[in-house]
N, C-alpha and C positions, 0 to 999 in steps of 0.2 A: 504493500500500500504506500503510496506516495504521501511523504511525513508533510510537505508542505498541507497538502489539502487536507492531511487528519487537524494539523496545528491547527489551522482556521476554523475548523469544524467545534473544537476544544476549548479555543478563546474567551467564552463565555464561563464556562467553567474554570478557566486553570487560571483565570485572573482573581478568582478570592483567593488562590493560594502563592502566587508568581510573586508577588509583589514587595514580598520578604528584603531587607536591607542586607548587605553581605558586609557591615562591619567588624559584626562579631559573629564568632562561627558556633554553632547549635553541635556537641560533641551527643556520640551514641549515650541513650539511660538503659542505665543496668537491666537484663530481661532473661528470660530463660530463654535455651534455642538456639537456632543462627544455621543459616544456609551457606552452603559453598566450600570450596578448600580451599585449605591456607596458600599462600607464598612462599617461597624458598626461605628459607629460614638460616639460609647460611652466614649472614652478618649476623646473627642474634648469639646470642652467651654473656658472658659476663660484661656490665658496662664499664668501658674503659673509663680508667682514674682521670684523666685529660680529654675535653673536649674536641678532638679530633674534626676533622670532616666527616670521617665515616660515623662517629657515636650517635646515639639519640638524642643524647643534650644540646650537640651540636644541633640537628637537624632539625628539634623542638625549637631551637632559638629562629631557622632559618624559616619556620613554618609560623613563628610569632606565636605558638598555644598560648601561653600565657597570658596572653594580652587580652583575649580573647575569655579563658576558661576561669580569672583571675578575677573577684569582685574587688573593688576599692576596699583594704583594707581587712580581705580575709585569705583565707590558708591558699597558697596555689595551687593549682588546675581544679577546686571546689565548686568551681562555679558559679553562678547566680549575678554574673552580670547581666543587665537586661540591657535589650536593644530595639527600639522604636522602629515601628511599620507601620503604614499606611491602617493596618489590620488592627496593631493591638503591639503588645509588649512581648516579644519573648527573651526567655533566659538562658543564657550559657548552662550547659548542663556539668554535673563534677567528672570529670578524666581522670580521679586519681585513681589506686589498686583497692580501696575500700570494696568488699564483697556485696556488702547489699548497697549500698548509693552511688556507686561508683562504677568502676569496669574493672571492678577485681574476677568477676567472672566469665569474662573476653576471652574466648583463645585468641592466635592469632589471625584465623579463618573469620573470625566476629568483629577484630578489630579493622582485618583488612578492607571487608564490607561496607564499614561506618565511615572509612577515612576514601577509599575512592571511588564506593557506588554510593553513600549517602541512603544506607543501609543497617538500622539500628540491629542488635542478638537477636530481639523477637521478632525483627521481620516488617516493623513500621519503618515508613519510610521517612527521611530525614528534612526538615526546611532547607529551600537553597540557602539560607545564611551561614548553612556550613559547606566551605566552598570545594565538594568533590568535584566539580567540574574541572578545578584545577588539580587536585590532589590525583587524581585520576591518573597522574602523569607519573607520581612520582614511583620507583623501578621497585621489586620484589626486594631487595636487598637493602633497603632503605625504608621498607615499610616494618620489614622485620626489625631493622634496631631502633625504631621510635617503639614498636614494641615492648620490647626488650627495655629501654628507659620507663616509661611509665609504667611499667610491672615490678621493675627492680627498684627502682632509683628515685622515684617518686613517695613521698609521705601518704600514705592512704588517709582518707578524711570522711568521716560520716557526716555526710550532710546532705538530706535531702535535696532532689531536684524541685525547682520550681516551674510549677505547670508555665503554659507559654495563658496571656492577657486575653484571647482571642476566643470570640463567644463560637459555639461547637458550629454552627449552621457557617461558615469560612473556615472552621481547622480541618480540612478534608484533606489528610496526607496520602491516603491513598493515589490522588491524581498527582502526586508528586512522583510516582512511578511512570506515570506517561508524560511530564515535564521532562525529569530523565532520557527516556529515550530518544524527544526529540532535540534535545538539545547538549545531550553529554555526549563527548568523545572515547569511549573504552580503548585502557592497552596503555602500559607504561610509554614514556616518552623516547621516542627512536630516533638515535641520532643521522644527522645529515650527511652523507658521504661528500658533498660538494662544500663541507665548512669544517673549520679547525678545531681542535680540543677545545681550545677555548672558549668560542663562539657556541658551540655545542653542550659547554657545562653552564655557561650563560644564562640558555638558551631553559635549558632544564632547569635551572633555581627559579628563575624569572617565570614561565607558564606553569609552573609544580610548586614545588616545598612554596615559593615567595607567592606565590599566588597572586600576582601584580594585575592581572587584567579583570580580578572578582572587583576593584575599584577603580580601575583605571580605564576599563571599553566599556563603550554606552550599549546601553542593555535595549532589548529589542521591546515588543508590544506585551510580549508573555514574561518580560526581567528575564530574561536569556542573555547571556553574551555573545553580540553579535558576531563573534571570531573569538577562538581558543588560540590562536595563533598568529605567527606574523602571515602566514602562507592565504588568509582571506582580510579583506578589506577591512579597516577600523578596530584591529587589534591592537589597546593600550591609545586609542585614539585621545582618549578625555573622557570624564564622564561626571555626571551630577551627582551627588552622593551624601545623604544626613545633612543637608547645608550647605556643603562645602560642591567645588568642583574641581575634582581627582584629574591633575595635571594629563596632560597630552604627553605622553613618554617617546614620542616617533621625534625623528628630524624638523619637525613642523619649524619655521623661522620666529615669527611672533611667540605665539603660549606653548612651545613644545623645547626640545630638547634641542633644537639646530644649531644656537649657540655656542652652545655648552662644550668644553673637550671631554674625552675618556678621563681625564687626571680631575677635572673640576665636576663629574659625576661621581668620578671614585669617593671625593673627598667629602658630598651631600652627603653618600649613603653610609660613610664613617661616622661623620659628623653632625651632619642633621642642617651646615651651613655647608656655604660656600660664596666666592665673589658674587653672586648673580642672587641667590636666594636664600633660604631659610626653610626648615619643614613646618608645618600648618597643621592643623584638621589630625586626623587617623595617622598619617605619616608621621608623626610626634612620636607613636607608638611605636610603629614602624622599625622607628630608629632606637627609642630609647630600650626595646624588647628584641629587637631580629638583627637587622641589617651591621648595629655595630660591631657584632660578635664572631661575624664570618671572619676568615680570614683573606686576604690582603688580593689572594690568586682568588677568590670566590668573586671579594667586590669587584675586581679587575675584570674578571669574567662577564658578569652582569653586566657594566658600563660598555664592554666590548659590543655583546650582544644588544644592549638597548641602543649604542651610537652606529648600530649598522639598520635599522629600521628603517623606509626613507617615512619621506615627509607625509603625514595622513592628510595635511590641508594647504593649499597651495596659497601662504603669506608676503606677504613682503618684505621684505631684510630689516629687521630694527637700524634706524640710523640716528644718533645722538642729535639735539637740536639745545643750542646752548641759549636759545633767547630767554628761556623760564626765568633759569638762574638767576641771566641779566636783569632779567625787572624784578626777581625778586630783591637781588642785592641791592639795585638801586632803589627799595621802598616804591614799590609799582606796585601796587594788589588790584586792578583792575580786573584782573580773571578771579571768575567769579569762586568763590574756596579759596584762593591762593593765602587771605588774611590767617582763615581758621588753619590753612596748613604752616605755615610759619610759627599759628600760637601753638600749634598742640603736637607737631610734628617736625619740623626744621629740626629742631634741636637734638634730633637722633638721624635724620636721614639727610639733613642738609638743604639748602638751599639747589642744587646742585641733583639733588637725589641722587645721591652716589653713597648715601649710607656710610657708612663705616665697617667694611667687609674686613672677617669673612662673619662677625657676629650680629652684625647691625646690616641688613640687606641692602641694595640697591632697591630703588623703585623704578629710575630709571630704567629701561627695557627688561624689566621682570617677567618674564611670562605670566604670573598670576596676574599682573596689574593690566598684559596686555589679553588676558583672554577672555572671549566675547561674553562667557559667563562671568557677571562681578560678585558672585555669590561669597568667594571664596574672602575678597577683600570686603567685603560688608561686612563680613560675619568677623574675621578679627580687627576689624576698624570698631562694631560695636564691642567685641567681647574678651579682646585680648588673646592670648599664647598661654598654652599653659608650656612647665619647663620642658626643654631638652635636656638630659642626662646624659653622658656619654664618660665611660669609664668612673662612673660614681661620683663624677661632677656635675651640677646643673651648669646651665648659661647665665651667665653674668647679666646679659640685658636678656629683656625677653618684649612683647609688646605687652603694653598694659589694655584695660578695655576703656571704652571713650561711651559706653551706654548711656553713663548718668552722665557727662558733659555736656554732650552733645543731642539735638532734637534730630528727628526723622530727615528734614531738609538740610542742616547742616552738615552730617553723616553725607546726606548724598551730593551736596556742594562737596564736600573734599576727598571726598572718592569718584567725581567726576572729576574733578582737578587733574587729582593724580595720573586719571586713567587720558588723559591729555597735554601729558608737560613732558618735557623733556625730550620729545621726539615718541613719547608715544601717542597712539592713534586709536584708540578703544572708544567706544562708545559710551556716553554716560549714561548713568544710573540716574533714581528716580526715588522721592521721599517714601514712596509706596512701595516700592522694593523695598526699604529699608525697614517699614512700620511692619511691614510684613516677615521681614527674616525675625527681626525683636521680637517680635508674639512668639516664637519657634523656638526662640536658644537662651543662653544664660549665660555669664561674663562666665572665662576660664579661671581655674584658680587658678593665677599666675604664680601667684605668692607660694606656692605650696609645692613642697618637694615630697612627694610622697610615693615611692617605686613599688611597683609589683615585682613579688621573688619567686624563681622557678626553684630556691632550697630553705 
């Protein structure tokens, strides 16, 4: 049967349940049971003392669970973060080896199920907010030693799951078995005979373990990702997501990556900065749980693979334009915001917008400032940054939030400013856009250094 004309047929139904947010991933609840046979098991045994590439500590960090299975403030992989939808609230479920509330009672046939068909022990089928789509990718020998970590190496924790917010007449998981089919790729990730080791481990962190495209490709009418890969069109294109909108990671010129070198991507995904930006939104997480912990040939990899993608949308070269500056040094505030950006913002990014890099961002040709969605720059223009961490330090500056400062029109006077000075060219925003993201979010605690621990 031809999947495009069953999709359409479905539509009506598989949209109470498609609609699910992929920021935090919904892990299998403990059940009797379980279909299938396991995966080779040959990485699994004893967990190495050293986080390795091959161990499961390693590749828990590379897959972010914690961030994920982690509430604010309680036991790790326990659960009970909750995650807004369109639907209702649901909750990270607990991953640790606890027997009854946990997946103490997982083989590794049950685990393997859960992680790349989105396939609980008993046989329910899983929300896309847990991302097998991509998980799907990652190889037999890699599923075994996350395994092997969270059986061995993890603290078991009794604690109940918490049901998902979502009244029963929309929790229909069952048609999440034919979302599945049309839309998951089965079969570990096989590499490319036409590209390098490199480009090929990339390649694998990046649509697998890193799961980059469940927030990064715009999702289709049913919340599908419209490409698992770079191989179909608008894979890692941009995408709208909880507020925020998840960077364009292709060559794109304007809001994408075209800029940017391999050595000044390496150093975002280190560090969380670089000369050009800062991380935002979920990428906060990102950083301060996954990405800083690979090692050096992992991020190299990654960068490799993301700066060979070409361009998803066909922009224009950012080119610097120095007249801003000029009036603003010269006490010109004629454009309209430029006052309120001087009072409340000069004094970290300059007159100049040239920031103070690599901790204090450029605004000047940012791709977040130049991309067509200004969700991402409203939302920390109202609500601030919460820390980046990296090696158990936070960031010395961070952005504060401007909510109580500032009203609905002057937020979008100075984020229409911005999003036109310096040579960039984006289109302004609108006091209604603003009143509208305000009703939706809440200032970050910037002030607040508070880390999730996977020991």
């Amino acid at each position: 049967m031809n999947k495009r004309i069953l999709g359409g047929g479905l539509i009506a139904l598989l949209t109470l349940t498609a609609g699910l947010r992929l920021a935090y991933s919904e892990a299998p609840a403990a059940a009797a049971g379980g279909p299938g046979a396991a995966p080779s098991a040959t990485a699994a045994g004893a967990t190495p003392s050293s986080a390795s590439p091959q161990s499961g500590e390693y590749l828990a960090h590379a897959a972010d669970c914690v961030a994920c299975h982690t509430a604010q403030g309680g036991a790790a992989f326990a659960g009970g973060r909750g995650m807004g939808s369109p639907l209702g609230t649901i909750y990270a479920t607990n991953i640790t080896p606890d027997p009854d509330t946990g997946i103490g009672q997982y083989t590794l046939a049950d685990f393997d199920h859960a992680l790349r068909q989105g396939i609980a022990r008993d046989g329910h089928r899983l929300y896309p907010s847990m991302p097998y789509p991509s998980y799907a990718k990652i190889t037999d020998a890699d599923v075994a030693a996350l395994y092997d970590y969270f059986m061995h190496s993890v603290r078991p924790v009794r604690q109940q799951n918490r049901a998902p917010d979502i009244r029963w007449s929309l929790n229909l998981r069952w048609a999440m078995g034919i979302w599945s089919w049309l839309f998951t790729e089965p079969g570990a990730y096989q590499a490319r005979a036409d590209r390098d080791a490199q480009w090929n481990r990339g390649a694998y962190l990046v649509q697998g373990l890193g799961h980059c495209g469940a927030c990064h490709t715009p999702r289709g009418v049913l919340y599908q990702e419209k490409a698992l890969t770079e191989a179909k069109a608008g894979y890692l294109a941009g995408a709208s997501l909880d507020n925020w909108s998840a960077t364009d990671l292709t060559g794109t010129q304007a809001q994408g990556l075209g800029r940017w070198s391999e050595a000044e991507l390496q150093q975002f995904l280190k560090t969380g900065h670089n000369g050009s930006g800062a991380a935002f939104g979920s990428m906060i997480d990102a950083i301060n749980y996954s990405t800083q912990y690979l090692t050096d040939a992992d991020i190299g990899a990654m960068a490799h693979y993301l700066k060979s993608l070409p361009a998803a949308h066909d922009t224009a070269a950012w080119s610097a334009d120095p007249a801003t500056a000029k009036a603003l040094n010269g006490l010109h505030y004629e454009a309209t915001g430029s006052r309120a950006y001087v009072t409340y913002c000069a004094g970290c990014h300059g007159h100049d917008g040239l920031g103070r890099p690599p901790f204090i961002p450029a605004l000047a040709g940012n791709p977040a400032i130049l991309d067509p969605d200004p969700v991402s720059l409203i939302n920390i223009t109202l609500n601030g940054s919460s820390p980046i961490v990296v090696g158990e330090r936070p960031d010395v500056y961070r952005m504060v939030p401007f909510r109580a400062a500032l009203d609905d029109r002057q937020v979008a006077e100075v984020v229409s400013f911005m999003r036109g000075a310096w040579g960039n060219k984006a289109a302004p925003v609108t006091a209604q856009q603003v009143a509208e993201l305000r009703g939706k979010t809440a200032a970050a605690r910037y002030y607040e250094v508070d880390l999730l621990r996977m020991r």
